[in-house]
N, C-alpha and C positions, 0 to 999 in steps of 0.2 A: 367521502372516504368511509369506509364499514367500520363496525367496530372491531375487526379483526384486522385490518391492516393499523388501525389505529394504534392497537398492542402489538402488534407484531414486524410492522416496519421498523428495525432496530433503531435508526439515524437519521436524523433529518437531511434534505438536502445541500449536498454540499456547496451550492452553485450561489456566488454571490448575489446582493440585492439587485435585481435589475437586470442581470446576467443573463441574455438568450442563449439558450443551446446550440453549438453546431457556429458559432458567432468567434469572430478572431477574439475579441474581445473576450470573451467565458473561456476558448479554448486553452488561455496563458492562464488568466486568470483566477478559475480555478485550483488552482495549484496553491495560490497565495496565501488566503484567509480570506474570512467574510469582511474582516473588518479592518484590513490593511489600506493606506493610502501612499504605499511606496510605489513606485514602478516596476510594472508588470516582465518580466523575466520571458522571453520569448522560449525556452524551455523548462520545463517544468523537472526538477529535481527531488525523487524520494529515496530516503532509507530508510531502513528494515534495523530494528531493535527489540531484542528479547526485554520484556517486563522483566522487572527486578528491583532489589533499591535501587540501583545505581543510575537506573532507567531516564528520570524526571533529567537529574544531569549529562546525560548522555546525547540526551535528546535538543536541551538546549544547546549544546556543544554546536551540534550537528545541526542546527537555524544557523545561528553564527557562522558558522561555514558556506551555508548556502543552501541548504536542505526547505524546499518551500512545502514539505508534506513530512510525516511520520508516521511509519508502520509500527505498532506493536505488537510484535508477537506474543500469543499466549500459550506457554510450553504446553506440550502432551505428550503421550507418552511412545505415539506410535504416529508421529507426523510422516506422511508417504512421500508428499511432496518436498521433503526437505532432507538435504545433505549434509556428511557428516558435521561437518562446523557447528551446522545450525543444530543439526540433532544435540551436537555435546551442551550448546548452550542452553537447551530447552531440559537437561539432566541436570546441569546447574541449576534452572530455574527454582527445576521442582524438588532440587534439593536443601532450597532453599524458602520453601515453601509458597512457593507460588502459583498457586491452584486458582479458579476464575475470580475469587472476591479477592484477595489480594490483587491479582493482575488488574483489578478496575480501579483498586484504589490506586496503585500505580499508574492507571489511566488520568485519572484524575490527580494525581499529586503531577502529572506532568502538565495536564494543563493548566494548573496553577502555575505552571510556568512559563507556558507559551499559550496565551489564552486568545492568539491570530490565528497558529498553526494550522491545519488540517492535522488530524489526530486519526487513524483509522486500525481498531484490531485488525490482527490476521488470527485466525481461530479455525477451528476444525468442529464439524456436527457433530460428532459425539460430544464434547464438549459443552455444546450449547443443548442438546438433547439433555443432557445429565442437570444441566443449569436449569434446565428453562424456557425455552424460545423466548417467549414474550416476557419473562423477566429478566433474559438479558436484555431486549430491548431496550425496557426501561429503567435496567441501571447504566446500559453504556450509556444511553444520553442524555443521564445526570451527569454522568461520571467526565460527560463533555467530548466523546466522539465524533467524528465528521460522516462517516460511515463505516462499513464492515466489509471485511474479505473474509470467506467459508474455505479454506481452501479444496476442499471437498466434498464441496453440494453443487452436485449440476447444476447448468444453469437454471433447466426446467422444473426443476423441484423446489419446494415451498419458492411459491412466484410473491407470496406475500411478505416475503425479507426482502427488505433492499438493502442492495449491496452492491459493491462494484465485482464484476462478473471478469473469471480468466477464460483465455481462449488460448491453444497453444495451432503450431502449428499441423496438428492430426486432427484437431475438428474439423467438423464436416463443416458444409455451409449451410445445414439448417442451425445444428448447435452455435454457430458463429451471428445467425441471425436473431438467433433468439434470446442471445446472451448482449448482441449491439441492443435489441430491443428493451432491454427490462436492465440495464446496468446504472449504477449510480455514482455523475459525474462526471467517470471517467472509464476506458476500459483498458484493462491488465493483460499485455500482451505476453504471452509466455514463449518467448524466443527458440527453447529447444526443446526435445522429448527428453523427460530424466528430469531429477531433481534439481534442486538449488546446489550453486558452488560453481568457484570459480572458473573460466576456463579460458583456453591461450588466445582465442580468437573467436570474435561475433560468429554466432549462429548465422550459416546462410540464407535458413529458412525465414530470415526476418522479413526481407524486401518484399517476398511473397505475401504474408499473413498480415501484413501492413498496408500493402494493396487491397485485401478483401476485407478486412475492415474498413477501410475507405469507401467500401463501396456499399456498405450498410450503418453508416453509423458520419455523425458530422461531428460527435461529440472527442474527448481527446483521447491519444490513444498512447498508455505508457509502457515501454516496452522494458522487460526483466527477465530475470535469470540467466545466470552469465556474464553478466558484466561488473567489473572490477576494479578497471584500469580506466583512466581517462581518457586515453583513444579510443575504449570499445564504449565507454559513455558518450563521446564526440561522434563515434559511428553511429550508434542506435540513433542517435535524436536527428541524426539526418534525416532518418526514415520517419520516426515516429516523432511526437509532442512531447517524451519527455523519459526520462531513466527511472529506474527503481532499480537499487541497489543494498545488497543484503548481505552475502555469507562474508565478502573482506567488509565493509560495514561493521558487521560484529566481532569478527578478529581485530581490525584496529581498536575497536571499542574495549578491547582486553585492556589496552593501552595505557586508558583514560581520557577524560572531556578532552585535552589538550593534543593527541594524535587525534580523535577523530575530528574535530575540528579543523587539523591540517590536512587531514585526509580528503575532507566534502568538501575543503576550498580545492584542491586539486580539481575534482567534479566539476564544480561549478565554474573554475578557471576553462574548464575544456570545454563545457558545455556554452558558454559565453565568447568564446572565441572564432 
């Protein structure tokens, strides 16, 4: 490895000890933690949570429910990819001061909580531009990160960040191929065109984008945006390895640990069934 991937690969690999790629075995498993010895969950379960105090509790909530991954969002101020819900919560954030060193120490005050989890920012290149590249690096993976989502850095650009790569249903198949090649862990299916937030029924587009990633890629493939409801979690995971679930996510989250914890047992009842 260079010494530039060396600073600049934000995360180490998320893929358990011993874990082959592309293997039934890594494809559940991944989901879980490096260092869990409970049984492997034949779907893989993520939600999406804005940094914040309330964050570290929120998140443990949402394990206890069934959540085998966590997203943390890091507000900004001009998220493209994200709908109103999320946008209001990332106004909250930053109204609350949480600008990127705060959001790591909340990375970190979560994994003091869930030190199995998979833990992964969701973040935006300006963001990391203004930070740092390479010194986000290497605070998120003090701060105990599993990997990184950009939500908006092609796949082909800085090829020397890993990170888990989105593809939606309007990529090509070179960008679908270049993004199956170089993604970390896992790959981020983006269900429909448009932003995040809820909607009344699964993306059509999925069965499709789900086949063409299958046909480049062995590693798992979690399908998001859009889904809400526990039938449209039970429908995704048909097609794909596993749900990611975010804008009702952070609305029940308004709640408290105690709705969303009822809430991702709902998920993981669907999902298990």
């Amino acid at each position: 490895m260079s010494e530039q991937e060396a600073a600049a690969g934000p995360i180490p690999n998320p893929l358990p000890p011993g874990g082959n790629q592309g293997s039934e075995e890594t494809r559940a498993d991944v989901s879980r933690g490096r260092g869990e010895t409970v049984a492997v969950r034949p779907k893989a379960l993520a939600v999406y949570l804005m940094c914040g105090p309330e964050a570290p509790a929120l998140a443990e909530a949402a394990v206890q429910g069934g959540a085998d991954l966590v997203e943390l969002g890091f507000p900004f101020s001009d998220p493209l990819a994200d709908g109103p819900v999320i946008r209001r919560a990332a106004e909250r954030a930053l109204g609350q001061g949480m600008r990127t060193g705060p959001c790591l120490e909340c990375l970190a005050a979560t994994r003091e909580q869930l030190p199995d989890t998979p833990l992964v920012p969701m973040t935006y290149s300006s963001l990391l531009e203004a930070y740092g590249w390479e010194r986000f690096g290497s605070d998120a993976r003090s701060a105990g990160a599993t990997s990184l989502i950009v939500a908006d850095l092609p796949a082909a650009e800085r090829p020397e960040v890993r990170r888990v790569q989105l593809v939606a249903p309007t990529s090509t198949d070179e960008r679908l191929a270049v993004a199956a090649a170089s993604t970390e862990g896992w790959l981020y299916l983006v269900t429909l065109t448009g932003t995040t937030g809820a909607r009344s029924e699964l993306s059509p587009a999925l069965a499709g984008l789900v086949a063409r990633a299958r046909e480049r890629t062995d590693l798992p493939l979690y399908a998001g945006f859009g889904i809400s409801t526990p039938d449209q979690a039970r429908a995704a995971a048909e097609l794909a390895d596993g749900v990611v679930v975010g804008t009702r996510a952070v609305e029940v989250a308004e709640e408290g640990p105690a709705a969303l914890e009822k809430y991702v047992a709902s998920l993981r009842g669907a999902l298990d069934s």
